[in-house]
PDB file with SEQRES, HELIX, SHEET and CRYST1 records, atoms N, CA, C and O in Angstrom:
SEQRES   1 A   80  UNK UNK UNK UNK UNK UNK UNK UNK UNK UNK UNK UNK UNK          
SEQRES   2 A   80  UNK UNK UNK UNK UNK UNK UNK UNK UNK UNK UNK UNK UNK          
SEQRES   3 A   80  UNK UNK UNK UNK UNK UNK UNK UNK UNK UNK UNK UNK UNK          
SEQRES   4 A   80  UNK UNK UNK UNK UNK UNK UNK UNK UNK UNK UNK UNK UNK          
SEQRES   5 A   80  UNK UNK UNK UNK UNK UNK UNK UNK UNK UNK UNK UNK UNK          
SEQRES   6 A   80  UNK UNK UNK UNK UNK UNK UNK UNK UNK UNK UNK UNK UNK          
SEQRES   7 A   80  UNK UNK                                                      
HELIX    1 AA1 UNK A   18  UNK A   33  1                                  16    
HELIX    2 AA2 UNK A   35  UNK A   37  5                                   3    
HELIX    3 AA3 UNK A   42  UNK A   58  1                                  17    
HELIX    4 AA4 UNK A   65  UNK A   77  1                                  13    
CRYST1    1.000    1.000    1.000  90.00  90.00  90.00 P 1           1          
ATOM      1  N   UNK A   1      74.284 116.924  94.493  1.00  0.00           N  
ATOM      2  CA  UNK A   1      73.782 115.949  95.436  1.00  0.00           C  
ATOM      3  C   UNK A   1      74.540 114.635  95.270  1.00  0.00           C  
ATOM      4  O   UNK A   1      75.027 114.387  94.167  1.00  0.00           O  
ATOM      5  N   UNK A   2      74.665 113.856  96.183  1.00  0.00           N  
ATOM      6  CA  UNK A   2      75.707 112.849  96.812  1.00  0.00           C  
ATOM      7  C   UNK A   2      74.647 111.169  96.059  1.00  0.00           C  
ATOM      8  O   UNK A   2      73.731 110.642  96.689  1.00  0.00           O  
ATOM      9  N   UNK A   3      75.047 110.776  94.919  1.00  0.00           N  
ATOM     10  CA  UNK A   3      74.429 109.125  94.752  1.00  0.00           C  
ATOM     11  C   UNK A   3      74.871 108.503  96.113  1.00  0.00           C  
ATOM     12  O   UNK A   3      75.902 108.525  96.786  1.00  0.00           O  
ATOM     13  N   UNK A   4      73.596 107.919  96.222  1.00  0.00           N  
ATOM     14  CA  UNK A   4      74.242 106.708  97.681  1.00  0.00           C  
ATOM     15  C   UNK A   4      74.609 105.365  96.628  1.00  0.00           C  
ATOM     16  O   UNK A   4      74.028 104.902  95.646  1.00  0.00           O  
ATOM     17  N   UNK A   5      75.680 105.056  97.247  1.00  0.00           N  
ATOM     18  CA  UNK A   5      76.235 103.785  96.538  1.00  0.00           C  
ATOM     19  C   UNK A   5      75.528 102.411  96.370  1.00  0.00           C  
ATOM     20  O   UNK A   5      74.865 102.236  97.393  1.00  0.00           O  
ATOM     21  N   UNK A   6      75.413 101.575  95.692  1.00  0.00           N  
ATOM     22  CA  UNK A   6      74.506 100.421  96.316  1.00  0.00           C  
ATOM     23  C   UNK A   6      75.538  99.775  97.485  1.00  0.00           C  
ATOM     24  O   UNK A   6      76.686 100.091  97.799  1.00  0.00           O  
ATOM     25  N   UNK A   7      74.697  98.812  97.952  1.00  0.00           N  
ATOM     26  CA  UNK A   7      76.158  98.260  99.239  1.00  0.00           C  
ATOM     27  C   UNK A   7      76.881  98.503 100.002  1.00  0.00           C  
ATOM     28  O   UNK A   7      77.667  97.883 100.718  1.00  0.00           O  
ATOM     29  N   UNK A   8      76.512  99.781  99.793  1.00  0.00           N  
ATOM     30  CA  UNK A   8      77.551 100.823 100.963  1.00  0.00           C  
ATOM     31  C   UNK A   8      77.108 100.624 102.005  1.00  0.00           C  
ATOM     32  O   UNK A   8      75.890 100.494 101.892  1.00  0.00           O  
ATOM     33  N   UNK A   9      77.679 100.444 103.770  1.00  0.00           N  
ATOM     34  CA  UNK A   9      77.279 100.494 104.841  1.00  0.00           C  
ATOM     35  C   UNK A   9      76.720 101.762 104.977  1.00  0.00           C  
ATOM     36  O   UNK A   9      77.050 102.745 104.314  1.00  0.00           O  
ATOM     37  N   UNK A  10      75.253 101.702 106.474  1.00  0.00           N  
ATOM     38  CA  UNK A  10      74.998 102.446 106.537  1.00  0.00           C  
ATOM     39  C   UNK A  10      75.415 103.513 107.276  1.00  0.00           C  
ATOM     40  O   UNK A  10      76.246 103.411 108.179  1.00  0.00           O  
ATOM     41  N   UNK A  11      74.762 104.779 106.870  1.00  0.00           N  
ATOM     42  CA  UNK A  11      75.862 106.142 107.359  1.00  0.00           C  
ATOM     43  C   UNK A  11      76.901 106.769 106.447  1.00  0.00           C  
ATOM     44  O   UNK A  11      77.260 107.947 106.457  1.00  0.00           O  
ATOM     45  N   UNK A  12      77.354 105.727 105.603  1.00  0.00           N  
ATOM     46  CA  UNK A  12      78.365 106.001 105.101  1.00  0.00           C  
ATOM     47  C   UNK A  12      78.846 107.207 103.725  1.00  0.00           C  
ATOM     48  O   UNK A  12      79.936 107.552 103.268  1.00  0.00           O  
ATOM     49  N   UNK A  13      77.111 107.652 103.345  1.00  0.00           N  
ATOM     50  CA  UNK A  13      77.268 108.309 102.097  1.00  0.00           C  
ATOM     51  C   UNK A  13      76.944 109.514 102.984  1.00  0.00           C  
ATOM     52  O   UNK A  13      76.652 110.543 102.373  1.00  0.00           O  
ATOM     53  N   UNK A  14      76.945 109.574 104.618  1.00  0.00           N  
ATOM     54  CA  UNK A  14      76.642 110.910 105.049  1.00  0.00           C  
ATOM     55  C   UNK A  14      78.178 111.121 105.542  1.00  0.00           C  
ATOM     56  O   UNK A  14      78.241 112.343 105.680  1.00  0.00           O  
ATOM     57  N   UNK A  15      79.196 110.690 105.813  1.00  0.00           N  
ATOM     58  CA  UNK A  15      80.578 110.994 106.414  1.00  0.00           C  
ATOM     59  C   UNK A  15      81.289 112.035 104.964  1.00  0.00           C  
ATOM     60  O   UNK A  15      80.904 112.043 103.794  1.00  0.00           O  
ATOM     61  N   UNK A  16      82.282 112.731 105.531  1.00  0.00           N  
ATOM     62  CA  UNK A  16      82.456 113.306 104.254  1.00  0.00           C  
ATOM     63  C   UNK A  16      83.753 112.646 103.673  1.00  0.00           C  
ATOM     64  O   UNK A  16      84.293 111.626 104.102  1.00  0.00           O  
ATOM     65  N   UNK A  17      84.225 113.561 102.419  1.00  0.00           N  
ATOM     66  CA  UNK A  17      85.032 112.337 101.424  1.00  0.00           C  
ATOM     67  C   UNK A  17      86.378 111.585 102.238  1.00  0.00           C  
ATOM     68  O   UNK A  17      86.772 110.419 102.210  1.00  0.00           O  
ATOM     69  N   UNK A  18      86.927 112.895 103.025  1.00  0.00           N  
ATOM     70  CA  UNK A  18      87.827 112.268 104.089  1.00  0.00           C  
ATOM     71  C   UNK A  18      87.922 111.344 105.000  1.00  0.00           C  
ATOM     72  O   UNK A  18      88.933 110.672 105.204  1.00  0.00           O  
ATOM     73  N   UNK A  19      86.387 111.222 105.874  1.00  0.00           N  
ATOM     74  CA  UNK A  19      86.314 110.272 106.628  1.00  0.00           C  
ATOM     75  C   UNK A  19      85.265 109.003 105.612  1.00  0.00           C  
ATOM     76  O   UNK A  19      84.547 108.165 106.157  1.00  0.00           O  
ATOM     77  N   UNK A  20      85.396 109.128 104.316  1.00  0.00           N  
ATOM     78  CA  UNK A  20      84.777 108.134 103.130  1.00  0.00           C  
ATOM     79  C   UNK A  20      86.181 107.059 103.291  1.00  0.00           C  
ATOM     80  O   UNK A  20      86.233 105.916 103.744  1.00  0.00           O  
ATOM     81  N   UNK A  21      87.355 108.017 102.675  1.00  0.00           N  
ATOM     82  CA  UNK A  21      88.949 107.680 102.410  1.00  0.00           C  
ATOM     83  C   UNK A  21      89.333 106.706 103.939  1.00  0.00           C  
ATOM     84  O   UNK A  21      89.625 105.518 104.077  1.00  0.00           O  
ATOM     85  N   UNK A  22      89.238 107.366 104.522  1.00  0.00           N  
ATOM     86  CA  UNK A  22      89.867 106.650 106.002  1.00  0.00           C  
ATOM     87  C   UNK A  22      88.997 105.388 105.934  1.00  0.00           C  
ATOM     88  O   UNK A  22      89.461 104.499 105.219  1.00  0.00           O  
ATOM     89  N   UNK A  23      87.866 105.145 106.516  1.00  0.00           N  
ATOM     90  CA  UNK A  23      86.917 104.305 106.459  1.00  0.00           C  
ATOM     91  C   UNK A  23      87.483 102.997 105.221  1.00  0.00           C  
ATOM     92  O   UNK A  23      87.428 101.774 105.341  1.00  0.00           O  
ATOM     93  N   UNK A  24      87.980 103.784 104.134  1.00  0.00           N  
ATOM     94  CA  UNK A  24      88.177 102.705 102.937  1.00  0.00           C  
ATOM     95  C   UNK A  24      89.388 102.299 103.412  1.00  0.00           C  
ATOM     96  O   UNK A  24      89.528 101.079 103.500  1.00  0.00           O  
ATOM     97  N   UNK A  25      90.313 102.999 103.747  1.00  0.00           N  
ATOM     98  CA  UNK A  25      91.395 102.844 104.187  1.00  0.00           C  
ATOM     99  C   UNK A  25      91.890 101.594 105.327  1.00  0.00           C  
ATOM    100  O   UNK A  25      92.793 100.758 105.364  1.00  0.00           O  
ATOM    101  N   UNK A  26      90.727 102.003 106.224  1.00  0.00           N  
ATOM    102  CA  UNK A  26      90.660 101.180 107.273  1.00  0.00           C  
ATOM    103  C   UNK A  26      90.209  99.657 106.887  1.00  0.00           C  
ATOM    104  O   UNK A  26      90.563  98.712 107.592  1.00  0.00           O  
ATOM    105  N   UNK A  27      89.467  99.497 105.811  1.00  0.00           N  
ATOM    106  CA  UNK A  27      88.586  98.053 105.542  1.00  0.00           C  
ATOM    107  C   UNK A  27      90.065  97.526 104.943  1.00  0.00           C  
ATOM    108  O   UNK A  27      90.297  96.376 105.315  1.00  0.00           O  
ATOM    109  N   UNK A  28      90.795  97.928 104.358  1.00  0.00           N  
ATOM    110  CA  UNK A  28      91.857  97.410 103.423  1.00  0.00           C  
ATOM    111  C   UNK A  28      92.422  97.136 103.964  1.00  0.00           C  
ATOM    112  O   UNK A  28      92.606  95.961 103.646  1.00  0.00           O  
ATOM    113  N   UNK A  29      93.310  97.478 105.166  1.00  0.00           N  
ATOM    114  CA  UNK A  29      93.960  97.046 105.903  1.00  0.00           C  
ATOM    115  C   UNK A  29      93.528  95.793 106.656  1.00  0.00           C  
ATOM    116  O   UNK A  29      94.246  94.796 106.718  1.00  0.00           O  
ATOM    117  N   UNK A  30      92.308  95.883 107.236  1.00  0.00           N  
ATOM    118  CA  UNK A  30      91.867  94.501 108.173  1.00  0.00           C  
ATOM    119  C   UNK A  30      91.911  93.420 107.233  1.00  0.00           C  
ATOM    120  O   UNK A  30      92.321  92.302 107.547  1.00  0.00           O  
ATOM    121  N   UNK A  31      91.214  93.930 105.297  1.00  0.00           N  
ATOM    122  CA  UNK A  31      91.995  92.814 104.688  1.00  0.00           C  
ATOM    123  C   UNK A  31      93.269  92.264 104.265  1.00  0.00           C  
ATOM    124  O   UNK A  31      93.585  91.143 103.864  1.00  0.00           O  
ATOM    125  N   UNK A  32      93.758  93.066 104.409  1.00  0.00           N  
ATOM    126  CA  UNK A  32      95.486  93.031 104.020  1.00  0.00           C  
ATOM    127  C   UNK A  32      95.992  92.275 105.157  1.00  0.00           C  
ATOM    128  O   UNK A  32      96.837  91.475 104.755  1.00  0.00           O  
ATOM    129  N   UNK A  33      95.843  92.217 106.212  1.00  0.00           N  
ATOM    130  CA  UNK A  33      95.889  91.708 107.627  1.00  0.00           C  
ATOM    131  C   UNK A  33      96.317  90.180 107.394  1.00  0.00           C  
ATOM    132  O   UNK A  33      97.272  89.510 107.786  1.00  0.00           O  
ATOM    133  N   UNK A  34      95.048  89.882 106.477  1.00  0.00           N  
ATOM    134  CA  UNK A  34      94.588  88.324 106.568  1.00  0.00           C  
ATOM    135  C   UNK A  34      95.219  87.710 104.883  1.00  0.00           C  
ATOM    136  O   UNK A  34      94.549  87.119 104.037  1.00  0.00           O  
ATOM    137  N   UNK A  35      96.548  88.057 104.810  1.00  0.00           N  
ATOM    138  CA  UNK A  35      97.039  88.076 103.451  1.00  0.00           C  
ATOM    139  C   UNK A  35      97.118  86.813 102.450  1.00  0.00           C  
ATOM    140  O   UNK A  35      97.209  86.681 101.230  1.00  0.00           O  
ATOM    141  N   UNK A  36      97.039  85.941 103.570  1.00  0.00           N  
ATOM    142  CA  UNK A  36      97.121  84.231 103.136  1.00  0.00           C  
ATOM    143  C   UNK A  36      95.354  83.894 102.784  1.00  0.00           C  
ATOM    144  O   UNK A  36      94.914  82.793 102.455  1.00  0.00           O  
ATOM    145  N   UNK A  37      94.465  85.291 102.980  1.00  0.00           N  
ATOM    146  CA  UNK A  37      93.234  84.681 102.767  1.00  0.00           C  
ATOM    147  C   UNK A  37      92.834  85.302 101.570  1.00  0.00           C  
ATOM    148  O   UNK A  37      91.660  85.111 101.255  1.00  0.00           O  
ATOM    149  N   UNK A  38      93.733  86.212 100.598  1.00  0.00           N  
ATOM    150  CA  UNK A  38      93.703  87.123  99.760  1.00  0.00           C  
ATOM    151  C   UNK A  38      93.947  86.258  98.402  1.00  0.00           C  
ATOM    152  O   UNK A  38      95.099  85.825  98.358  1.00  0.00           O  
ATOM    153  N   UNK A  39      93.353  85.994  97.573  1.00  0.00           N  
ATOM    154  CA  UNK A  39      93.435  85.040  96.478  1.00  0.00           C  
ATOM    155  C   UNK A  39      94.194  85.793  95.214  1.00  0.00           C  
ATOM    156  O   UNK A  39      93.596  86.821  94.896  1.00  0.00           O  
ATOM    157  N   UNK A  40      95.172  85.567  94.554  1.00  0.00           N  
ATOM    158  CA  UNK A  40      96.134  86.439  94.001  1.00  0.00           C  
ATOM    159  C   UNK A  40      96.195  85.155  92.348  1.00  0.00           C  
ATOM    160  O   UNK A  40      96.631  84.010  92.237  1.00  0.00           O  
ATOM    161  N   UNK A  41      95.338  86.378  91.067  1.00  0.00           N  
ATOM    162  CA  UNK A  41      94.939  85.438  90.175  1.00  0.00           C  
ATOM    163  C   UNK A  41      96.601  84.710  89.571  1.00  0.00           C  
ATOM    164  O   UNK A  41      97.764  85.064  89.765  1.00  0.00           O  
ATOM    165  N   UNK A  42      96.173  83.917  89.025  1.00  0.00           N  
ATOM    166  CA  UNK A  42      97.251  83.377  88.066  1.00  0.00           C  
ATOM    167  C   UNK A  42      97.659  84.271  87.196  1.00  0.00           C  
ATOM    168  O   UNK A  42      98.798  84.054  86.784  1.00  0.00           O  
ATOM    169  N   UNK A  43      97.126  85.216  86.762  1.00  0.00           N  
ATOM    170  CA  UNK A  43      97.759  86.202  85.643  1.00  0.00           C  
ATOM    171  C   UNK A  43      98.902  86.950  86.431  1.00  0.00           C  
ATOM    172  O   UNK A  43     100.037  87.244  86.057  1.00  0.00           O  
ATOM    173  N   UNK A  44      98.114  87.222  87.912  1.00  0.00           N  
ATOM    174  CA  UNK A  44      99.424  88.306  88.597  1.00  0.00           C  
ATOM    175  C   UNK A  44     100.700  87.163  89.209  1.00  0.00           C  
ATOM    176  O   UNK A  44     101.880  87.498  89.101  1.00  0.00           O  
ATOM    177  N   UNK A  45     100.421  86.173  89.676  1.00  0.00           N  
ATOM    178  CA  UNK A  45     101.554  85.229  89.604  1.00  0.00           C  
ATOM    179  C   UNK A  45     102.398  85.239  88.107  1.00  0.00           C  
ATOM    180  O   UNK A  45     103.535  85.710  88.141  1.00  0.00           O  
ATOM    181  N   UNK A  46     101.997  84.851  87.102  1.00  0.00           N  
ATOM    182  CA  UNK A  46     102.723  84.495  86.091  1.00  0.00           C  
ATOM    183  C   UNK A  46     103.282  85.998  85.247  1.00  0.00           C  
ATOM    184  O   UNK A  46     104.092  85.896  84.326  1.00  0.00           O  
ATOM    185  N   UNK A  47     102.807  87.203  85.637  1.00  0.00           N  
ATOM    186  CA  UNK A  47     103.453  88.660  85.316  1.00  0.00           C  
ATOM    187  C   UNK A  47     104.271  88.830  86.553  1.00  0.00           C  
ATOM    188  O   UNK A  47     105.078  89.718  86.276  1.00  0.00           O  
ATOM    189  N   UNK A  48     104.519  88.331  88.069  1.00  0.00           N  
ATOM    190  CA  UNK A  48     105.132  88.825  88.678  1.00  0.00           C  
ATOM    191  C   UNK A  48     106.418  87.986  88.307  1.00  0.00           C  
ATOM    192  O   UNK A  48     107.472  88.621  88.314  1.00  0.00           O  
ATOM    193  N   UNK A  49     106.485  86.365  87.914  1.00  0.00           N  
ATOM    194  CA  UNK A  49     107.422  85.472  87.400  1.00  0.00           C  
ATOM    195  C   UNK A  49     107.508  85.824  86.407  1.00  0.00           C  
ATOM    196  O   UNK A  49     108.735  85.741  86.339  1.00  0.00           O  
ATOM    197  N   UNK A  50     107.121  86.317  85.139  1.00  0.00           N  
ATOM    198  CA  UNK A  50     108.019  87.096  84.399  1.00  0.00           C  
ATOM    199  C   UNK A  50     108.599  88.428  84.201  1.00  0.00           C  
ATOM    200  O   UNK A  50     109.217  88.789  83.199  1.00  0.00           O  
ATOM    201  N   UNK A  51     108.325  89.181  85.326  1.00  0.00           N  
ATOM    202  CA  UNK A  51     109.265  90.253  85.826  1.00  0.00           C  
ATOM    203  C   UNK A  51     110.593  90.023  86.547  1.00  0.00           C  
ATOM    204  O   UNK A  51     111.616  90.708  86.570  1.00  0.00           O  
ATOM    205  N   UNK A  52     110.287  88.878  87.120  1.00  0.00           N  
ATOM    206  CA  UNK A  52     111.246  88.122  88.121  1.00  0.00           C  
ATOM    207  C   UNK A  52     112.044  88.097  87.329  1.00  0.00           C  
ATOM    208  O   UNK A  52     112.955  88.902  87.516  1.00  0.00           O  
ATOM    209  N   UNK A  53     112.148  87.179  86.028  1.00  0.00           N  
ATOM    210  CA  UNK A  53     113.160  86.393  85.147  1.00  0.00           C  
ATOM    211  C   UNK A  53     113.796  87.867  84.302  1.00  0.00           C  
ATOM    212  O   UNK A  53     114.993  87.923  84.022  1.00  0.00           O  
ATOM    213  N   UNK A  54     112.940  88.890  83.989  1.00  0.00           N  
ATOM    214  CA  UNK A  54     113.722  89.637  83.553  1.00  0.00           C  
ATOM    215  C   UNK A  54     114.665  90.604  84.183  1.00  0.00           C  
ATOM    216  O   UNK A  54     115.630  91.059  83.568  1.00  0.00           O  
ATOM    217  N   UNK A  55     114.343  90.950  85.560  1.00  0.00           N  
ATOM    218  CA  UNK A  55     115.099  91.359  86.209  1.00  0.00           C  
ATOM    219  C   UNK A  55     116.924  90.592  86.661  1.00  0.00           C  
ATOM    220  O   UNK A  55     117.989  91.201  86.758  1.00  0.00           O  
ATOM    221  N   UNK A  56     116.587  88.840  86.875  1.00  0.00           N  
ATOM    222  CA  UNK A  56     117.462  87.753  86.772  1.00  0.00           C  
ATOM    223  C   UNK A  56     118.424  88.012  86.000  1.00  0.00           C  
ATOM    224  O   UNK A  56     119.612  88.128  86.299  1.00  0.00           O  
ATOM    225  N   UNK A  57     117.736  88.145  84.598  1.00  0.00           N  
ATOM    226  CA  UNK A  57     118.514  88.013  82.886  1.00  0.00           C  
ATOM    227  C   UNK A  57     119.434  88.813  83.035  1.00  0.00           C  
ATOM    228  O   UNK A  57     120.583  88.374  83.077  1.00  0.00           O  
ATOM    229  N   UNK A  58     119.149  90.413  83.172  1.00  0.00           N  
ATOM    230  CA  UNK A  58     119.635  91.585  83.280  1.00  0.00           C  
ATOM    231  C   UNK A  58     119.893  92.961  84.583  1.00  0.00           C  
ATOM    232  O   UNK A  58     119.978  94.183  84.462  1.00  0.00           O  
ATOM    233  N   UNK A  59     119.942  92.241  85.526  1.00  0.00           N  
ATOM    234  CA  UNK A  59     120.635  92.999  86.589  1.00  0.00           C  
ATOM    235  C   UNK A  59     120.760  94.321  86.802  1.00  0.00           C  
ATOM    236  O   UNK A  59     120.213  95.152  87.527  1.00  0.00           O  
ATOM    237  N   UNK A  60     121.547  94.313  86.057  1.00  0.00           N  
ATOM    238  CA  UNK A  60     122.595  96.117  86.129  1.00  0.00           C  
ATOM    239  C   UNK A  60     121.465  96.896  84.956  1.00  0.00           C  
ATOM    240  O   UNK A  60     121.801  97.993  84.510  1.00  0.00           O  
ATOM    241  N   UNK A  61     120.496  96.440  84.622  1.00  0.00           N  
ATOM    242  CA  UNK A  61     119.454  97.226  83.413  1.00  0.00           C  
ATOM    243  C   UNK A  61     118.629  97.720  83.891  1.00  0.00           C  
ATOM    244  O   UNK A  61     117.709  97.665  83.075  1.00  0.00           O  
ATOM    245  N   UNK A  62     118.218  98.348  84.983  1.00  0.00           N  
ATOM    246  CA  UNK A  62     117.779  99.454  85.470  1.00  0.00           C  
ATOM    247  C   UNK A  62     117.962 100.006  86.301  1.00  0.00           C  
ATOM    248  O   UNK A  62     118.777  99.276  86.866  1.00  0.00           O  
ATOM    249  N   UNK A  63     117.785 101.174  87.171  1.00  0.00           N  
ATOM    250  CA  UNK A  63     117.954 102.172  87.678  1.00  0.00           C  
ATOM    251  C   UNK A  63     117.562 101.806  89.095  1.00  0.00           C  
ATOM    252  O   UNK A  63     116.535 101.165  89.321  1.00  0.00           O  
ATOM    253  N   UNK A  64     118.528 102.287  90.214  1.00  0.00           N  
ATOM    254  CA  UNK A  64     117.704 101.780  91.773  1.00  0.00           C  
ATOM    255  C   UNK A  64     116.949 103.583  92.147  1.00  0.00           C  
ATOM    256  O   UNK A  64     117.192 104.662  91.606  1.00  0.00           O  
ATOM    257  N   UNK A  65     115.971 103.209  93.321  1.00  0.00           N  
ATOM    258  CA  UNK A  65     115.393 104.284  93.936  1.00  0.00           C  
ATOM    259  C   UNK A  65     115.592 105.364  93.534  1.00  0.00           C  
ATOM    260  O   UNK A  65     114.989 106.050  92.708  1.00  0.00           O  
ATOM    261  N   UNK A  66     116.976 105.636  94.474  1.00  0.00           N  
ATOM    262  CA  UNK A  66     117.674 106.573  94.618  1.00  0.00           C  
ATOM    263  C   UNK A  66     117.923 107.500  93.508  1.00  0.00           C  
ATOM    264  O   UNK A  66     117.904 108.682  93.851  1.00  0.00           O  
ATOM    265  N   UNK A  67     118.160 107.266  92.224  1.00  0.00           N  
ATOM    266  CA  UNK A  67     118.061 107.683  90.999  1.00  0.00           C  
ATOM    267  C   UNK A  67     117.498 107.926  90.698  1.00  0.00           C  
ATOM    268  O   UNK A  67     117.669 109.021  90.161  1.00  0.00           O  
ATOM    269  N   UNK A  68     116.263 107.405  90.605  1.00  0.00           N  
ATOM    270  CA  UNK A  68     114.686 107.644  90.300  1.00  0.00           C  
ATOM    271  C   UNK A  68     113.883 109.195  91.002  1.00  0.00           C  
ATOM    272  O   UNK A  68     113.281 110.174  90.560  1.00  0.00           O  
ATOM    273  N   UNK A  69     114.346 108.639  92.392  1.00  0.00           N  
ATOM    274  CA  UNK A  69     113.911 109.529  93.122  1.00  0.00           C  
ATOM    275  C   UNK A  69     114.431 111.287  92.926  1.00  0.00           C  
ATOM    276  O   UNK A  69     113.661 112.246  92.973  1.00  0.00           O  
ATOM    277  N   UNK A  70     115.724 111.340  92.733  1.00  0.00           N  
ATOM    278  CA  UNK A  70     116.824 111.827  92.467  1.00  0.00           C  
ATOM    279  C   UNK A  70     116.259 112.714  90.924  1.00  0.00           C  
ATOM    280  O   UNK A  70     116.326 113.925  90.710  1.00  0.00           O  
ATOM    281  N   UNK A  71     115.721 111.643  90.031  1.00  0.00           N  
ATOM    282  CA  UNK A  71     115.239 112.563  88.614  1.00  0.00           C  
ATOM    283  C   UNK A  71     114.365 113.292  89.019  1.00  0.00           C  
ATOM    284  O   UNK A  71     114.543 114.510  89.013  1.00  0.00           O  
ATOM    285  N   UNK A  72     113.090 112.679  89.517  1.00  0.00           N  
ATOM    286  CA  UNK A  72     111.579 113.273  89.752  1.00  0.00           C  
ATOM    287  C   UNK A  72     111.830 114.576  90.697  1.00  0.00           C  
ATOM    288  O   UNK A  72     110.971 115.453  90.601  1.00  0.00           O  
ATOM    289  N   UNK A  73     112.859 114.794  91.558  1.00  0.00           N  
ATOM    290  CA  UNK A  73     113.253 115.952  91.875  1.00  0.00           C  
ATOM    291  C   UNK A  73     113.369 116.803  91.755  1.00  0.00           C  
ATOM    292  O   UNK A  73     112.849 117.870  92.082  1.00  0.00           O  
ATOM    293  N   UNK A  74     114.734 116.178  90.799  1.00  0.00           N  
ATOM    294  CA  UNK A  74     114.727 117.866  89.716  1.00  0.00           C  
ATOM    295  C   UNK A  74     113.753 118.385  89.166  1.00  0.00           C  
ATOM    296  O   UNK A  74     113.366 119.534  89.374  1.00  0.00           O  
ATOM    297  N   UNK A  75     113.093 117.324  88.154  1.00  0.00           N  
ATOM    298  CA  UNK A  75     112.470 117.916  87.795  1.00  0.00           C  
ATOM    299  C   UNK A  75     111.133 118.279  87.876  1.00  0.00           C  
ATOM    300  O   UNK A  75     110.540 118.786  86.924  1.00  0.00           O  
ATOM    301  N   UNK A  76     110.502 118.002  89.197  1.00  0.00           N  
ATOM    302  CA  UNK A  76     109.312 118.555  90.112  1.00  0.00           C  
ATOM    303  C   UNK A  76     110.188 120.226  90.423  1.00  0.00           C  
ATOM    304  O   UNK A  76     109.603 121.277  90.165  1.00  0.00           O  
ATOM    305  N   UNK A  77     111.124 120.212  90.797  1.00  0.00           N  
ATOM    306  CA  UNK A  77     111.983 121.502  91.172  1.00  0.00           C  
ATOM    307  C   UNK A  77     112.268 122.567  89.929  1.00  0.00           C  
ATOM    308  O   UNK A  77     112.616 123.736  90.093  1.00  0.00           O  
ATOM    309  N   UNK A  78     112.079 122.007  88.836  1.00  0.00           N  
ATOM    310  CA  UNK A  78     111.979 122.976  87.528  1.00  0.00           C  
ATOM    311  C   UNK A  78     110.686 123.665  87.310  1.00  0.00           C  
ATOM    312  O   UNK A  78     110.484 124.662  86.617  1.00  0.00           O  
ATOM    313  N   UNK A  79     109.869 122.998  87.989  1.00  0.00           N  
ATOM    314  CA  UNK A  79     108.479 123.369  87.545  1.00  0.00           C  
ATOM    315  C   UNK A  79     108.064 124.488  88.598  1.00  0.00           C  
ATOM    316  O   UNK A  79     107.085 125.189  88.342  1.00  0.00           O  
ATOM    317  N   UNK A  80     108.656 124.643  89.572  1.00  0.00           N  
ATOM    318  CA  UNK A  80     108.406 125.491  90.543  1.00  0.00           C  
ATOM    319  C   UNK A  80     108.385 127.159  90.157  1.00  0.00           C  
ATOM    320  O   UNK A  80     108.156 127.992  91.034  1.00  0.00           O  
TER     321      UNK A  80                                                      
END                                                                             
């Protein structure tokens, strides 16, 4: 049996998990929308500025996409 959530709109613990997902899906976006109204703490500012600076420092020290993408390939393709 299904807990109803506290706070949940109503109806919502009767839709099933798919139209749960969409529904969530959908609220995120109308907030994402309004991005300048989205308050972004000082911790994630000051970890995104020191990712910044290390990326700066060292350039050529990691790997683009394509490579990445390129590993997880193979070896998703080994496992087959």
């Amino acid at each position: 049996m299904q807990r109803a959530i506290q706070g949940a709109p109503p109806g919502f613990d009767n839709l099933t998990v798919h139209e749960q997902i969409e529904h969530v899906q959908a609220l995120w976006e109308r907030i994402a929308a309004r991005e300048d109204d989205v308050p972004v703490p000082e911790r994630h500012k000051a970890e995104l500025d020191r990712r910044l600076a290390e990326v700066e420092a060292a350039p050529d020290a990691g790997r683009s996409w394509e490579q990445v993408e390129a590993d997880l390939r193979t070896r998703l393709s080994t496992r087959r």
